[in-house]
N, C-alpha and C positions, 0 to 999 in steps of 0.2 A: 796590172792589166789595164787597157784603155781602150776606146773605141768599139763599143757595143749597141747593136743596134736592135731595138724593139720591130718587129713586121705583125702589126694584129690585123687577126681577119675577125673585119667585123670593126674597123677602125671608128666608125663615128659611133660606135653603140654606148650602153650608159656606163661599162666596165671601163671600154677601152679609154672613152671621152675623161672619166677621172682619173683614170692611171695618168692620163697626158696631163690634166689639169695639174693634178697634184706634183707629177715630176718635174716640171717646169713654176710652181710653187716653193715645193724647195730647193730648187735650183738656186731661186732668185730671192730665197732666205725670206720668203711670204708665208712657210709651215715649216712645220716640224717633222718628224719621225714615227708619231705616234700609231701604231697598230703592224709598224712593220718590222718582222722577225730578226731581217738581215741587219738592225741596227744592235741586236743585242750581241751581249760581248762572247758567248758559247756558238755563235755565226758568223758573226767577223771575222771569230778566228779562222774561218777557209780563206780570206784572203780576197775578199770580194772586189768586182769592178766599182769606181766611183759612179754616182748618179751623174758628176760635172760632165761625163763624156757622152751620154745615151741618147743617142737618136733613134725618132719613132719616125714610122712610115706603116702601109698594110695597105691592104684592099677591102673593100665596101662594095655592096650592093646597093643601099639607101641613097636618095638627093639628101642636099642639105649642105651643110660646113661642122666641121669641129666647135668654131666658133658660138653656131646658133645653137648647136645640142648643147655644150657648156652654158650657155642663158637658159635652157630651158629645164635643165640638171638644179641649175642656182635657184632658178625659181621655185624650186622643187623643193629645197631645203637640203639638197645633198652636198653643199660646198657654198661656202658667203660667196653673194653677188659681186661683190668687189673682184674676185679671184678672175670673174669673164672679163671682166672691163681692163683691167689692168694687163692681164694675159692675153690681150684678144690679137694683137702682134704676131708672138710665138705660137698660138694658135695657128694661124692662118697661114706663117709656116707652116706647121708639120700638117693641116689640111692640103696642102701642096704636092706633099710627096703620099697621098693616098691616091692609089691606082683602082680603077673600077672591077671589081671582083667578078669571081666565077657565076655564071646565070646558067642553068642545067637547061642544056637544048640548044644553046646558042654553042656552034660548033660542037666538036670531038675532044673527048678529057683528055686525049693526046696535046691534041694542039693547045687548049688549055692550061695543062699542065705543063708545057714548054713556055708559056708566056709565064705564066707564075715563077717557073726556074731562072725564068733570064731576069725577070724585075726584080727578083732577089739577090742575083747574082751585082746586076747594074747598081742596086740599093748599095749592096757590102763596097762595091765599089768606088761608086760616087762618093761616098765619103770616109775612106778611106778606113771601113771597119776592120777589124780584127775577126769579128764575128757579130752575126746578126740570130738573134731568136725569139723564133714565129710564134706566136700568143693567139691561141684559139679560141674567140670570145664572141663566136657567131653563138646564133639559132641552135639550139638544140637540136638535133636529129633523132632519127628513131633507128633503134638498137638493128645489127646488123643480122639477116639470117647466117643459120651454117650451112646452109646449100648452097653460096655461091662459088665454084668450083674455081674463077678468076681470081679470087683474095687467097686462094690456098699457098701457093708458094708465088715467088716473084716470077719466075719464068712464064707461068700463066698468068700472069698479070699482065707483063708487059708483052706478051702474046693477043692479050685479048687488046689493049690498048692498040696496038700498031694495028687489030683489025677491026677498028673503030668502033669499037665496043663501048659502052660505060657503067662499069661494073661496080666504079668506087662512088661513095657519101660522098657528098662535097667534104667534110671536115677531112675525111682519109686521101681526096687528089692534093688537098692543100700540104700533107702529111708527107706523102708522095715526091712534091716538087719543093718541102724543103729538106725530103734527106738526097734527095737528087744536087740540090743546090750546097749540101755541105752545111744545113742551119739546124741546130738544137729546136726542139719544137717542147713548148708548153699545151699540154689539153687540158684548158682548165674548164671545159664543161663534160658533161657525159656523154657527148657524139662518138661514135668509134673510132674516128680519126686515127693516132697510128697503132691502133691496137687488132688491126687486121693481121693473120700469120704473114702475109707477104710483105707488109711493112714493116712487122718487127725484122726479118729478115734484112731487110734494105738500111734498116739504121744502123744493124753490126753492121754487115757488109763497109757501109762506109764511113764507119768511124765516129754517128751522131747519136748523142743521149740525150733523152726526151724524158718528162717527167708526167704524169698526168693518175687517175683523170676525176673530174668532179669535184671542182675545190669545195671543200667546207668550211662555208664562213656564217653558216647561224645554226639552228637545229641539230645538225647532225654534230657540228662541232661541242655542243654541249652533251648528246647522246654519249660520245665517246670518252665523255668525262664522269658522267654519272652510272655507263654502262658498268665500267670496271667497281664502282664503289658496289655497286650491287654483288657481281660476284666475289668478289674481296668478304664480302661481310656473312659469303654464303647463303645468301638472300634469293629465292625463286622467283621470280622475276616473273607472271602469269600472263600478261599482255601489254602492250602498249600501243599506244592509239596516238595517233595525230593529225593534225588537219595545219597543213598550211596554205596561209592567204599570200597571194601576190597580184601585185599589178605590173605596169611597164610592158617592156616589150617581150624579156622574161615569160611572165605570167600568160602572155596571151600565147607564146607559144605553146606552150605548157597546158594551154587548155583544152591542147587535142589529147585526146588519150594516146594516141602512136607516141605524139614526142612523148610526153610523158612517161611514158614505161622506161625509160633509159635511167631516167631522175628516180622514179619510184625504185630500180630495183639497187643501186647503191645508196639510196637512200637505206633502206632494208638490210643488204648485205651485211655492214658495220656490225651493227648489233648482235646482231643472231652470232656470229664470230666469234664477239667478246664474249659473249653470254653460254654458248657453246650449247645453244638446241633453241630449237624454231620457236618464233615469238607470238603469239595471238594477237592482231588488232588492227585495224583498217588502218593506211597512211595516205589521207586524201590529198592532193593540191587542186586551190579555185582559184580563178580569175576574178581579180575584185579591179576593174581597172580604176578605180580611185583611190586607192592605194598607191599609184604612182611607180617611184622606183621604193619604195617601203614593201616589208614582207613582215610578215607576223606567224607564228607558229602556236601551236598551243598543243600539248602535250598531258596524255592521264596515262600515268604507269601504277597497272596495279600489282602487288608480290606479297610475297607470302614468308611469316618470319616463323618461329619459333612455337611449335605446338601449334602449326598452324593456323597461326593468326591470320586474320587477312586484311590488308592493309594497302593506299595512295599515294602515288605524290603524284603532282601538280604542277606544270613550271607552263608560263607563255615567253614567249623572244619575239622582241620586236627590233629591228631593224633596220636599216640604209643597205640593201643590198651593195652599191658599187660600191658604197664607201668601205663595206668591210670586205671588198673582193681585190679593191686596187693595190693597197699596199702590199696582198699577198703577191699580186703578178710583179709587180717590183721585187719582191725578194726570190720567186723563181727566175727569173728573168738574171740576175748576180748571180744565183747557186747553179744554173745549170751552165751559163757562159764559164763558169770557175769549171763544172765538171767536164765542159769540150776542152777547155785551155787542159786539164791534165789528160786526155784519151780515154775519158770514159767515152764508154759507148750500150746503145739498147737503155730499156727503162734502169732509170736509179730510184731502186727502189727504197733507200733512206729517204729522197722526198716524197714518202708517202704521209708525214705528217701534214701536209696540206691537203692530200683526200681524200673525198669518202669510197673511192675505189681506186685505194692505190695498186700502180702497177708495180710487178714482180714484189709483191709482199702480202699476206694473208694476213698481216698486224693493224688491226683500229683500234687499237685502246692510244689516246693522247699521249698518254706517259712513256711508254713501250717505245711511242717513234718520236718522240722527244731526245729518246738517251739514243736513237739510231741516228738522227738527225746532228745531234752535238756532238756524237764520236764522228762523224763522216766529218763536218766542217774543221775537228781538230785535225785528222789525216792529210785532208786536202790543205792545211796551214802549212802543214810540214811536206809538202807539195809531192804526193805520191798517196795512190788512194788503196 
């Protein structure tokens, strides 16, 4: 497989800005591998595209350059300085082929949505891709109602669209106009995106599988390791409480309680699952903007063992949000272009090991989709899923 092409929305943000750093880092034999899945040998085995061929491009809202948000990422601590100066070239390529993104009110999500379909379509074409897939790495949004009678099936979707209506999230037009375009989509934040019933309709319909949504790259990703330890050892598990700090652009979204409720409730989900009955305990997130792109969690679980004892544990995580979020979209970004190259279609739900609300699967324990994850990449080796 060759010629695969990244479109993030949200392209100069601090996800997508290291995804590009770092892919063009190892491109140019400047880093290494380290934190990304697709390099181990139980996911290689699906047969993945090379990094040598991947071209980025997407759409932004923000001014600015790739270039400057990579200085101001470095400065930060989230990538050596060296990495802007040396990259600032190839940077400035791929700040080239970012197109200015969707602004709600300027125009009709029709007409919108047709500009997004054809830049996509021009994207696959100008350079000669195979496939291009869209990485959703904006703004969080705030969870979708069930009343909207547009997102029910497609037909009234595209009903209300032709009569200038605008019924869709931004993450779900963008959703919209890449299974329109023929493009695998990653949701790797908790916006609705394509998890509307009209748009899962739209991705069978045309043959596109998408993976999402909510990646877990701190907190939750340790939850789903220590959740299962608990019930394995028959352990009641009586509350668990959390409080996480963020800064960045992240955090400040996050400050409103609307976004926030999207993040809160798969934050949540996981656990209560593994654990198998509702959990007691506050799970706050604050805005600490000096905190930067750094997130910190701190975690008090209390359970209950033996003759009812009562008993704590204790853990904080502290973290580089982009850094432990880029290597993951790199390895979706191979694993779902490998699942268009064989005809999957609709959510794959084996990549649900990368989130805290995976689609088409009720499984968060790590391990559970560890061995669903390594059976799929063997299938897909022997190229038939």
């Amino acid at each position: 497989m060759s010629g695969v092409g990244i479109w993030f929305v949200g392209a100069r943000g601090s996800v997508a800005t290291t995804t590009t750093v770092g892919l063009l880092a190892i491109r140019s034999r400047l880093a290494g591998h380290t934190g990304m899945v697709s390099e181990l040998p139980e996911v290689a085995a699906a047969g993945l595209a090379s990094l040598d061929g991947v071209v980025i491009g997407g759409h932004e809202v923000a001014e600015g350059t790739l270039g400057k948000r990579a200085e101001e990422l470095s400065a930060g601590g989230v990538f050596p300085p060296a990495l802007a100066t040396v990259l600032a070239g190839d940077l400035a390529a791929a700040d080239e082929r970012i197109r200015p993104g969707v602004v709600a009110g300027h125009g009709t999500q029709r007409a919108a949505a047709d500009r997004v379909e054809a830049e996509l379509r021009a994207f696959r074409d100008e350079h000669g891709l195979d496939r291009v897939v869209v990485v959703d790495v904006s703004s969080t949004e705030p969870p979708v109602g069930g009343d909207e009678p547009a997102l029910a099936t497609l037909e009234a979707l595209e009903a209300a669209l032709d009569a200038g209506e605008a019924p869709l999230p931004g993450s779900s037009l963008y959703a919209y106009a890449a299974f329109r375009a023929g493009c695998p989509y990653v949701a790797f934040t908790p916006s609705p995106g394509p998890r509307v019933p009209a748009l899962l309709a739209l991705a069978l319909d045309n043959g596109v599988p998408w993976a999402g949504s909510d990646a877990k790259t701190g907190e939750t990703l340790v939850k789903t390791v220590l959740g299962p330890m608990f019930a394995m050892r028959a352990l009641k598990v009586r509350s668990w409480s959390s409080v996480n700090l963020l800064g960045g652009g992240d955090g400040q979204t996050l400050a409103d309680p609307t976004n926030a409720a999207s993040k809160i409730a798969t934050k949540a989900n996981g656990l209560e699952s593994i654990l198998g009955h509702p959990v007691d305990g506050p799970l706050h997130i604050d805005y600490v903007p000096d905190l930067g792109d750094w997130k910190t969690a701190w975690d008090l679980v209390s359970f209950e063992g033996f003759l009812g004892t009562r008993m704590t544990m204790q853990f904080t995580w502290s973290g580089c949000d982009s850094s432990l979020a880029a290597p993951l979209v790199l390895d979706l970004v191979r694993l779902v272009a490998r699942a268009h190259e064989l005809g999957a279609a609709g959510p794959v739900e084996e990549f649900g090991f990368f989130f805290k609300d995976p689609a088409g699967s009720d499984v968060h324990a790590l391990s559970a989709q560890w061995a669903a994850l390594a059976d799929w990449c063997a299938r897909a080796g022997q190229g038939s899923l």
